[in-house]
N, C-alpha and C positions, 0 to 999 in steps of 0.2 A: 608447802605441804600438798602432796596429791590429791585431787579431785576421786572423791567417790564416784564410783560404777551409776551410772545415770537408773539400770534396770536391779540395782539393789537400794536403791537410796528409796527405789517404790514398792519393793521385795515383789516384782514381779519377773518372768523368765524373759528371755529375749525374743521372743514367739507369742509373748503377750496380744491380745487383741485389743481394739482404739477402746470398748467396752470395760475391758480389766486394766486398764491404763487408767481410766477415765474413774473407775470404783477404787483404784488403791489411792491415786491423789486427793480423792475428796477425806477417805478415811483420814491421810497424813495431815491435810489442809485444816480438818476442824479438830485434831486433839494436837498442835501444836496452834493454830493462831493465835496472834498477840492477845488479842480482847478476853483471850481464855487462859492463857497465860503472864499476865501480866509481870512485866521486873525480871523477866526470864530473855537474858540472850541466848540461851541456849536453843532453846523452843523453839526461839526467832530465826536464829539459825536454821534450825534443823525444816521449818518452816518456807525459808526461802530456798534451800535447798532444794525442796521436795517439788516446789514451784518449777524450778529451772530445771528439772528431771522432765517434768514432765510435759513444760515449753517446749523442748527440744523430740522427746519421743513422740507426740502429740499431733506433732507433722511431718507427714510423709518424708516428705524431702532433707527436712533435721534427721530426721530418724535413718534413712539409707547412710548421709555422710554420717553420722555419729557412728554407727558400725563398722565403717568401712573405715573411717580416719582414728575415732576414740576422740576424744577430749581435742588432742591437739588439731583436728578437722573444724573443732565448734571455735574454737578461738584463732585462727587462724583470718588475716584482713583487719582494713581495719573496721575499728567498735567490735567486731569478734561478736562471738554469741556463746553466750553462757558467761554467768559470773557476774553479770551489766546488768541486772532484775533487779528493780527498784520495786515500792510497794504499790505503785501506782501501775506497771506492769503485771503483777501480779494479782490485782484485783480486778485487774481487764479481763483474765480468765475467768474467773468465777461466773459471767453469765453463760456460758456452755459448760463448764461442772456443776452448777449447782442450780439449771435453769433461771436466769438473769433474766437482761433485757424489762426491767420496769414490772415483772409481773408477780413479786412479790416472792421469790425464789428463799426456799428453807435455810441457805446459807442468810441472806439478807434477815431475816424474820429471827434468828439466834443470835445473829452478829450485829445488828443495827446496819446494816449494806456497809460495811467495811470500819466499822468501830465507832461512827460517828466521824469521820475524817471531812464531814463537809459533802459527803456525794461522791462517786467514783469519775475521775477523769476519763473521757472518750479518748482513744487512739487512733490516731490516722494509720492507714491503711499501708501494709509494705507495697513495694515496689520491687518489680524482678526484671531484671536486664542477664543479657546472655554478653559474656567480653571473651573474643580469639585473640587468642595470646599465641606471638612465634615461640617455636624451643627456645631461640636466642633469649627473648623474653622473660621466658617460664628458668630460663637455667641461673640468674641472676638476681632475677627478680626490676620490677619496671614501674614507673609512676606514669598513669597515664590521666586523661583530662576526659572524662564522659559525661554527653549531652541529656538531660535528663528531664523530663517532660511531668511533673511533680504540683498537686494541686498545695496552694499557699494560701495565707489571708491575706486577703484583699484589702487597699488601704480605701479610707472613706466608708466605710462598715462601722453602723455607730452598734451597741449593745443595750439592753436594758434588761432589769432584774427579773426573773422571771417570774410572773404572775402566780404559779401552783404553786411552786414548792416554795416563794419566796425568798429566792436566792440561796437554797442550802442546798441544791440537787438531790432531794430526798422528799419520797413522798412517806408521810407517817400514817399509820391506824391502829384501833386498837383491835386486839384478837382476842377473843375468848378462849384459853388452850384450860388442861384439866389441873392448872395451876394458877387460876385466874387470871385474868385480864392482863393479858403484856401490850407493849408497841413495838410494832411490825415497821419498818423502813426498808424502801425499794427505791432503786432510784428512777427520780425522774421522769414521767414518760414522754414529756414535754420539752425538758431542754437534755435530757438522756443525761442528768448529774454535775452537767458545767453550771447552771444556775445564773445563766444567763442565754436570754434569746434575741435575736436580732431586731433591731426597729429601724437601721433605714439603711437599704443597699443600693451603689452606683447600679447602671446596667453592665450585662455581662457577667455579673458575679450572682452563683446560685444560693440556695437558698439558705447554705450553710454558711453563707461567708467567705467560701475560698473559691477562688479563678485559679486556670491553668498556666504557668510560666515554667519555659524554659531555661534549666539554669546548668551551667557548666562545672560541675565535679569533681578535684583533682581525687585520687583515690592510688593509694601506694599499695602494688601486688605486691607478698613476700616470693622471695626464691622459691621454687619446688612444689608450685602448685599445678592441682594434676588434672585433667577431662573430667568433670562432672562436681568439682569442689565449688562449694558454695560460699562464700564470704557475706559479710554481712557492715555495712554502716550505720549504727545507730542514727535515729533521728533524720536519715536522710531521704526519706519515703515520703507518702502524704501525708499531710497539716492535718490537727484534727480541728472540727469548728467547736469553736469557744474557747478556745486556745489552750486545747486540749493536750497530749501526748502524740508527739511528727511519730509517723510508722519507721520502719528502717528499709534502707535501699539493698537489695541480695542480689550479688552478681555470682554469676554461675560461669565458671571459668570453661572455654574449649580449646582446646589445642591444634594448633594451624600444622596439617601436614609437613614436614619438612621434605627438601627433594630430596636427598640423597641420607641423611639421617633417619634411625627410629628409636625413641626414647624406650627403654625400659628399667622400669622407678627409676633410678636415678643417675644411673647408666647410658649410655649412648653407643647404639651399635653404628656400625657401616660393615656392608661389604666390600671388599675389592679385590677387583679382577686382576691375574696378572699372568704374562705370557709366559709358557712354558722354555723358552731362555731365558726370562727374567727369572723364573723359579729358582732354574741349575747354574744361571751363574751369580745370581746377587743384584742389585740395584738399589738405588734409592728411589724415593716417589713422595709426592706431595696427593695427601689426604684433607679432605675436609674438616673440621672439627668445627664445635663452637662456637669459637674467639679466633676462626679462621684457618687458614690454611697451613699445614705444617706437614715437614719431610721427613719421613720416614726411612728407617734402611731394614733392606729383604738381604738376609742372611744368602749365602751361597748352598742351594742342597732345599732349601726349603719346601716343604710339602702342603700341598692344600690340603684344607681345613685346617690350619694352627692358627689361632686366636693371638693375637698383641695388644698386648695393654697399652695407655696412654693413660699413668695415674694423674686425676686431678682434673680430667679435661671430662669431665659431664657433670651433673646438676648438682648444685645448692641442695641439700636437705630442707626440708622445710624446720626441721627443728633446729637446725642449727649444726649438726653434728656433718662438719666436712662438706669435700664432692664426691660426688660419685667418677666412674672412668667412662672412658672409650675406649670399647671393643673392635678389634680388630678382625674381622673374619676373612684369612687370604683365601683365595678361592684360583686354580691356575685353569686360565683358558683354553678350552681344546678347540681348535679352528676348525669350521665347520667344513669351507674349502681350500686345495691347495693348487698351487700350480706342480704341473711338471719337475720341474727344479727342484720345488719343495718337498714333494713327496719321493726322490729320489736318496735327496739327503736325508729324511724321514726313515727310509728305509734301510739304508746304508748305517742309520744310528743305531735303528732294530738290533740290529743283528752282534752290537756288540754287548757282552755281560752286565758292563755296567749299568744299562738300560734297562737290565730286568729288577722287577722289584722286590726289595731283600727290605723289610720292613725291621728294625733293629731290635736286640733283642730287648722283651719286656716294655717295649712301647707301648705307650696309651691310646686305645682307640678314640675316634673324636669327641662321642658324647662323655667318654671321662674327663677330656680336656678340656670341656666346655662348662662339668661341675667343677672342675678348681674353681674358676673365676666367680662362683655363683655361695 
């Protein structure tokens, strides 16, 4: 089943500001959460949905690819983004919608700081790496292995219960509201909801329990990914301490210049040059592509600017749907110097009929020939 529109699932327009992003999700957040609708997957649904809407617009950089790609830009890599929103995820928001962070925030103080679930788990921190992928690359798609420099828990790190909240990651009080006396729970502001804090660490390892280690990450690109796409690997970012929720690692894909190729979507053009007797009388020639090098044949008479397809030979869609081609743009050479010789028979060629140009009836000028292809 198709994924609902990310800016109607929040009924806001695509021009919305981080402000009315920020007011439509809290309204969806508190008249579907579980605690209010209890026995209700529908709610739940429509709940985590509204979550992942706003995951994605809520950041800059989700928000450009989700417009520019749709749905299939946010899942695309692997762990993907969007769809993978657990409630543990989704309650990590809540301290910037509904001012969080241990200070007793009006979502916590209605909801018990997320239903009573024990305290909200901490998330570790994403990670963002830039990876130059060749056309060759990007046209097939490539498993590649990258060095990642990622904070972990550290071993020899003992824990103990935490003193405040007594191991529940929640701190409680009561409030006086015009409905008498309720309890208010906020999490944490001591161990931030893990409900547990450190009591004895090696050296080198800070205060939260995690050291830096480099670790080595295979990570499989699909075909047809394009300058500025964003992927994403769940859980493969930074540790959170108290062994919390790992962030995710987002690589941000570039595209390495090709020499003599340029991609366009999923096309691949090239120019080539070709002498003015190779035009009028015909030839073959070996062009670049892809998967390498392949010969081509030049008609007898041929005129520059005519386009030649090569179906099959450019990119992998990302979705799946085929390849795309390569473009042929002939282009014929006009020499800039001649000898003697040359410019005799040059001119001697002048002079006869055939050499003038009788463009045939009803031909296509270039840029019509170049909307077929398109």
């Amino acid at each position: 089943m198709a994924k609902r529109d990310y800016y109607d699932i929040l009924g806001v327009s695509k021009t919305a500001s981080d402000d009315e992003l920020k007011k439509a999700y809290r309204k969806m957040a508190i008249k579907f959460h579980p605690d209010k609708n209890p026995d209700n997957p529908e709610a739940e649904d429509k709940f985590k949905e509204a979550a992942e809407a706003y995951e994605i617009l809520s950041n800059a950089d989700k928000r450009a690819q989700y417009d520019r790609f749709g749905h299939d830009g946010m899942r695309a890599g692997a762990g993907g983004q969007g769809g993978g929103m657990n409630m543990d995820d989704i309650f990590s928001q809540f301290g910037d919608i509904f001012g969080g962070g241990g200070g007793g925030s009006p979502f916590e103080s209605f909801f018990g700081g997320g239903g009573g679930r024990g305290g909200r788990q901490r998330k570790g921190s994403n990670l963002r790496i830039k990876l130059k992928l060749t056309l060759v690359e990007i046209a097939d798609g490539v498993e590649k292995k990258i060095k990642v420099n990622r904070l972990v828990s550290a071993s020899g790190v003992t824990f103990k219960t935490c003193t405040t909240c007594g191991g529940s990651g929640q701190q409680k009080k009561v409030v006086n509201t015009m409905l008498g006396q309720m309890v208010s729970a906020s999490t944490c502001s001591t161990c931030h909801g893990s409900g547990k804090t450190i009591d004895q660490r090696p050296p080198g390892v800070d205060s939260t329990g995690l050291e830096m280690k480099e670790e080595i990450i295979p990570i499989k690109i699909p075909a047809g990914v394009a300058e500025g796409m964003q992927l994403s690997m769940s859980g493969k970012g930074n540790m959170a301490p108290g062994g919390g929720i790992a962030g995710d690692l987002l690589i941000v894909i570039e595209e390495k210049e090709h020499e003599e190729l340029k991609r366009d979507g999923n096309n691949v053009l090239f120019d080539l040059y070709i002498s003015f007797t190779d035009a009028a009388l015909g030839t073959s020639i070996e062009v670049p592509t892809i998967d390498g090098k392949v010969r081509i044949k030049i008609d007898p008479g041929t005129q520059s600017g005519k386009i030649l397809r090569l179906r099959g030979k450019g990119i992998k869609d990302l979705n799946g749907y085929g390849k795309g081609d390569q473009l042929i743009h002939l282009n014929v050479w006009t020499p800039k110097k001649l000898t003697s010789e040359e410019r005799d028979m040059l001119e001697k060629l002048s002079k006869s009929d055939n050499m003038m140009p009788k463009p045939e009836k009803g031909e296509k000028g270039f840029f019509e020939k170049v909307k077929e292809f398109f």
